[in-house]
N, C-alpha and C positions, 0 to 999 in steps of 0.2 A: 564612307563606311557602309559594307552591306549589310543587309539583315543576317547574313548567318555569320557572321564574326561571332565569337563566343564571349561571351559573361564577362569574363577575364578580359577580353583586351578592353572591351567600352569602358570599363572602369579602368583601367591601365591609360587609355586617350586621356578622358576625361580629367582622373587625377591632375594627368601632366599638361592638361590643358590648363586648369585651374593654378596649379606651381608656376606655371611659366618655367620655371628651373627650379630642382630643389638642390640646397646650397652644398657646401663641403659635407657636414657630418650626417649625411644623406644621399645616397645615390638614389637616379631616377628610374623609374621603370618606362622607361622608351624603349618601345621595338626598333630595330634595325630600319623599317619598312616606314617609319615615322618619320616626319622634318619636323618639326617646329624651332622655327628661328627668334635666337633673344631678341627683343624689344625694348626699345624705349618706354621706362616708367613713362604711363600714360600722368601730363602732369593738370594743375587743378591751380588755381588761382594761391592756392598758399601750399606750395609739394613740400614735400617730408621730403628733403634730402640729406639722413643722415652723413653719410658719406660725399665726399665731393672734390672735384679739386679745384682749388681754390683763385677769386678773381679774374671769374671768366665767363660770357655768356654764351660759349660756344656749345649749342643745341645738340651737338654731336655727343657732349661729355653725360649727357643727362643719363640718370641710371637704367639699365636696363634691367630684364631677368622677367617677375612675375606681373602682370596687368589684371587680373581679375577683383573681384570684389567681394567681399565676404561682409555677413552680418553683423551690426554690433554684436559687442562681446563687451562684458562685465567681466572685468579682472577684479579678484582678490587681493586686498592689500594687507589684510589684517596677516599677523604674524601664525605661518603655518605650523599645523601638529609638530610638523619634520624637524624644522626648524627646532622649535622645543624640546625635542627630543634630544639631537643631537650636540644644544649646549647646557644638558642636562650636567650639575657641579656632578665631580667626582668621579668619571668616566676616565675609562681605560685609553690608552690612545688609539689604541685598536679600535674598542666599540665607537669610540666619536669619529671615527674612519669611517667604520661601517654605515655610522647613522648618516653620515652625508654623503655618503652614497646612498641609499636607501631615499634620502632627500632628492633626488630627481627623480622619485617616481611621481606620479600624478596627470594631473589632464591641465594642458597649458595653450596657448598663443606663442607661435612661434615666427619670430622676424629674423633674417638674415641679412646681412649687410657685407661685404669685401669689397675694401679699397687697393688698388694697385698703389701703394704710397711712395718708392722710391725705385723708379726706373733706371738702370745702373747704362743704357746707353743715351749719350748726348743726342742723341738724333729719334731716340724711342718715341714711337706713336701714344699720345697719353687714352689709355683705355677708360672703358665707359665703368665708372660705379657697377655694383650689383647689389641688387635690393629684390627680394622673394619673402612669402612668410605662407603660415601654415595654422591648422589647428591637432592636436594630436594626444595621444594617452600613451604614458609611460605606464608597464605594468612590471612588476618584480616577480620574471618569469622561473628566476630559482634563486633558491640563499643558502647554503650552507656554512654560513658563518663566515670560511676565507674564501669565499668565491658567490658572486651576485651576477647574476644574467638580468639586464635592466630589455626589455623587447619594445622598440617603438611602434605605435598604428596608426597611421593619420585617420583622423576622418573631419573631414570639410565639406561644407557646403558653398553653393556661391549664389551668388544676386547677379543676375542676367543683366542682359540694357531695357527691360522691358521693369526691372523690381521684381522678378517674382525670385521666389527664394529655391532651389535647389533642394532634391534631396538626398541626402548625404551621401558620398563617396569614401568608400572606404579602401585601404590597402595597405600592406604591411611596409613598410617602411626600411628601421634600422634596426640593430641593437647592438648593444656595449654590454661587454664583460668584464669584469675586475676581480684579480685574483691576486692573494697578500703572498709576496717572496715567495713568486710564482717560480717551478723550475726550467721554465722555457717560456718564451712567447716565439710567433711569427711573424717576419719581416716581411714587408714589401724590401723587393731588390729591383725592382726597375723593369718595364717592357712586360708585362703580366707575371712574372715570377714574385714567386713567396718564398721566403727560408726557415725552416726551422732553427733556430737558437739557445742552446743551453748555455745557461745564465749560472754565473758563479754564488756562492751564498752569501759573500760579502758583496755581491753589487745588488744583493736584493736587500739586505736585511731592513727590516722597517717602512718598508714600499711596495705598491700597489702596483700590480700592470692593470693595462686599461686595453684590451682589442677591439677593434669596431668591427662590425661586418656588414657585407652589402645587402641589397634587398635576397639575395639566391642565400646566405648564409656563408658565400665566401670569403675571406678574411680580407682584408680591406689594409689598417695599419695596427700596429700594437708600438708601445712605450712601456716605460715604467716613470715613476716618478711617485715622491709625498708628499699626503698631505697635510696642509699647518692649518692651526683654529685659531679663532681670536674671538672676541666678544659682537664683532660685527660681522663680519663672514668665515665662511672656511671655504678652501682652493686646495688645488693639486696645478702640479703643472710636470709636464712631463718632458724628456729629454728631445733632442732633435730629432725627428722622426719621415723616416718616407712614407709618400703616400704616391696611391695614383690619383690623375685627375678627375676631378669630377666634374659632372658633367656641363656645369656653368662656365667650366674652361674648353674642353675638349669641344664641344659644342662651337666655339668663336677662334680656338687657336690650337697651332700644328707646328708652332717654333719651339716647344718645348716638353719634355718627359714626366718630369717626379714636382710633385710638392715637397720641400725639405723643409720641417719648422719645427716650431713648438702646441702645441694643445694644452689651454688651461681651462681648469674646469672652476665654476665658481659659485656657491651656495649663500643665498642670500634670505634673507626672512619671507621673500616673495617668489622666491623661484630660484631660479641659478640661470646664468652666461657660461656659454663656453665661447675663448678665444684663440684665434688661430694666430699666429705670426712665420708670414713663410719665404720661403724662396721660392723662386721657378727656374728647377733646374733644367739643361739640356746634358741629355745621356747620349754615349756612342753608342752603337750596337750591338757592345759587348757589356752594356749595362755600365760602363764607369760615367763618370763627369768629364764633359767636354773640355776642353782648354780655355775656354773661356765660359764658366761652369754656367752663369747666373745670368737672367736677363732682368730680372727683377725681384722686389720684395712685395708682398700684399700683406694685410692686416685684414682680420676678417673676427663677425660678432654675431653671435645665433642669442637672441633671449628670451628664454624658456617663461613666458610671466603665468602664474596661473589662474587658473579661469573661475570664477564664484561661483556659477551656478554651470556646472559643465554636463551635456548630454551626450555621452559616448556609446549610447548602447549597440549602436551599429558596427561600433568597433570592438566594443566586448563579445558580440555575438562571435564576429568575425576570428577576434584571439580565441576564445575558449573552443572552436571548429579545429582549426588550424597547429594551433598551440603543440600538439605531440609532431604533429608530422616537421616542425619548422624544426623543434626542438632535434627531431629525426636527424634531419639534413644537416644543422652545426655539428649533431656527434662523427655524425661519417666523415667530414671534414676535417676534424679533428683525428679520425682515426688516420684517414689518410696522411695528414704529416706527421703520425707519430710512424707512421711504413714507410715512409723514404725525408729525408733533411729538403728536397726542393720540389717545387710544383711550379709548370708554365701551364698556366693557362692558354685556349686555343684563341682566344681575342678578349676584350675587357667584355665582361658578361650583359652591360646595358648599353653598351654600343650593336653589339651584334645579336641580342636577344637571346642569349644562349640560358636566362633564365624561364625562359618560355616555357616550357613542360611541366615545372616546380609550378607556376603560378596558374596554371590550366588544373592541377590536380589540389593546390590548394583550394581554389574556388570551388572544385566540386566538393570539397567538404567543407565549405562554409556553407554551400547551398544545401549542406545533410545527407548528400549520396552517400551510402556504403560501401565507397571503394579505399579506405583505411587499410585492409589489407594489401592493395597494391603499393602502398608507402614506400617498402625497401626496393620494389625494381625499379619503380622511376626514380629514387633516388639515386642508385646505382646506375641507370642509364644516363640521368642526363649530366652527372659527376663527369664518368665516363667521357662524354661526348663533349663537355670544357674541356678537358686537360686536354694540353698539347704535348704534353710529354711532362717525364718526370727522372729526376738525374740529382745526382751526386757532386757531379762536375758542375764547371761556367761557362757550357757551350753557350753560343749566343740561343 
């Protein structure tokens, strides 16, 4: 890397240097112009291998993804505010919706885990675990009672091979929107297209959509689904849902298109689990399912634990800079599929760097430059210069 690289990328390397891979409900910020190849969990005389498959000492299966090292960390165990809140007696089902959503915000320890659990060919190569983890702050970037914008920001540190400690890297991550007997969400349909979707009132009534978006603000996947309380946890899980791959798959494999699964979200006294249960589908060209649709099934587990004494300020700096202009880009977004039902994108945005420009002009206003007025033309140029076109039709 040379000295004039800007701001923006050394912390976009570094991050991703640090992740090794960041998991499903997170895409990475890789330039195009970046390799970094997954690796084997470096292992230790007693390895943590959640995931595994099993009765085998074959070196090859050890999990791969992130290798770095990050500092103790003090998790909270004690029963959070959230928590208490949201099984407060006598609440609405609505408000006890609310409140657990609202219960994923906070500052946590994040591990990831996906197993490839049932291979559907006789002769499939059994793939390596993935194992990555993180440290991050949820903040509740808007509430309006039926509608909650949750904005993820990581900020990690790392412990080098020498002990010395890092100092923090920061960068904006993901975020999840949820909105109650929403009138539409947006679909992945396969190969970078989105769809837009009007949704009847009896398939929403009583139920949440959930959309995720990437680090650019692009829409990533949306569901719907409800959710149930009990005295121990409260979940949502949401219907069968396409996604694109992310980058822990794309990154190792080319035999296959879409994620097809389920997303459960899960709220616990301590944090919440989201989990995945999916297919790997192969699509034709024309966006359908192949004749022989499915090469496999994966299971997959992000848990959110939260941190006791958590130091985020580099990340708060970071959101309260940033925060109108991100905020900027999901609206235009959103404006754009409410002006046409389809969007192709011109390549998947953290493959080919196409969020480059967004995160150049962020940084200058995390760094406190006065250039907040140029907000709406580089949003509009680099919108622009994604889309591969935009249609009505199913041309490929």
């Amino acid at each position: 890397m040379t000295p004039r690289q800007p701001v923006w990328f050394t912390r976009t390397v570094r991050v991703v240097l640090a992740l090794g891979v960041i998991s499903t409900a997170a895409v990475t910020l890789l330039l195009a112009s970046i390799a970094i190849a997954d690796e084997p969990a470096k292992t230790s005389s007693s390895p943590r291998f959640t995931f595994s498959w099993p009765i085998t000492s074959d070196p090859s299966l050890a999990p791969r993804g992130g290798t770095t090292r990050g500092p103790d960390l003090a998790l909270d165990r004690s029963e959070s505010p959230a928590w208490r809140a949201h099984q407060e007696p006598g609440l609405s089902a609505f408000e006890r919706d609310r409140r657990a959503i609202l219960a994923m915000a906070g500052s946590f320890r994040v591990t990831f885990d996906f197993l490839e659990v049932v291979p559907f060919e006789a002769d499939a190569k059994r793939e390596q675990p993935y194992q990555s983890w993180g440290t991050e702050r949820v903040y509740v970037d808007r509430d309006d009672g039926k509608f909650i914008s949750l904005s993820h920001i990581l900020e990690m540190r790392i412990v080098d091979e020498n002990g010395k400690l890092s100092e923090p890297f920061v960068t904006k991550h993901w975020r999840q929107d949820w909105q109650y007997e929403p009138g539409e969400i947006v679909e992945y349909l396969g190969r970078e297209r989105w769809g837009r979707r009007v949704l009847d009132r009896r398939e929403v009534a009583g139920k949440w959509s959930q959309t995720v978006y990437q680090v650019d603000e692009s829409p990533r996947y949306a569901s719907l689904g409800r959710w149930e309380h009990s005295p121990s946890f409260s979940t949502w899980l949401s219907g069968d849902t396409w996604r694109p791959l992310p980058r822990r798959e794309w990154s190792v494999r080319k035999d296959y298109q879409v994620l097809i699964g389920t997303n459960r979200h899960t709220i616990t006294r301590t944090g919440w689990v989201q989990e995945e249960n999916n297919l790997k589908g192969v699509l034709t060209p024309v966006r359908a399912l192949a004749q022989e649709p499915f090469l496999a099934r994966e299971y997959g587990v992000a848990r959110y634990e939260r941190l006791a004494s958590p130091d985020f300020a580099a990340a708060d700096e970071y959101y309260q800079r940033t925060r109108e202009f991100w905020d900027q880009v999901r609206d235009e977004w959103r404006a754009r599929f409410r002006a046409t039902p389809q969007i192709t994108l011109r390549a998947q945005v953290d493959q080919a760097g196409l969020f480059r420009p967004l995160f150049e002009h962020a940084d200058k206003l995390a760094a406190g430059e006065p250039v907040s007025g140029q907000n709406a033309a580089i949003i509009k140029q680099s919108l622009d210069n994604m889309r591969a076109g935009a249609s009505a039709g199913a041309s490929p």
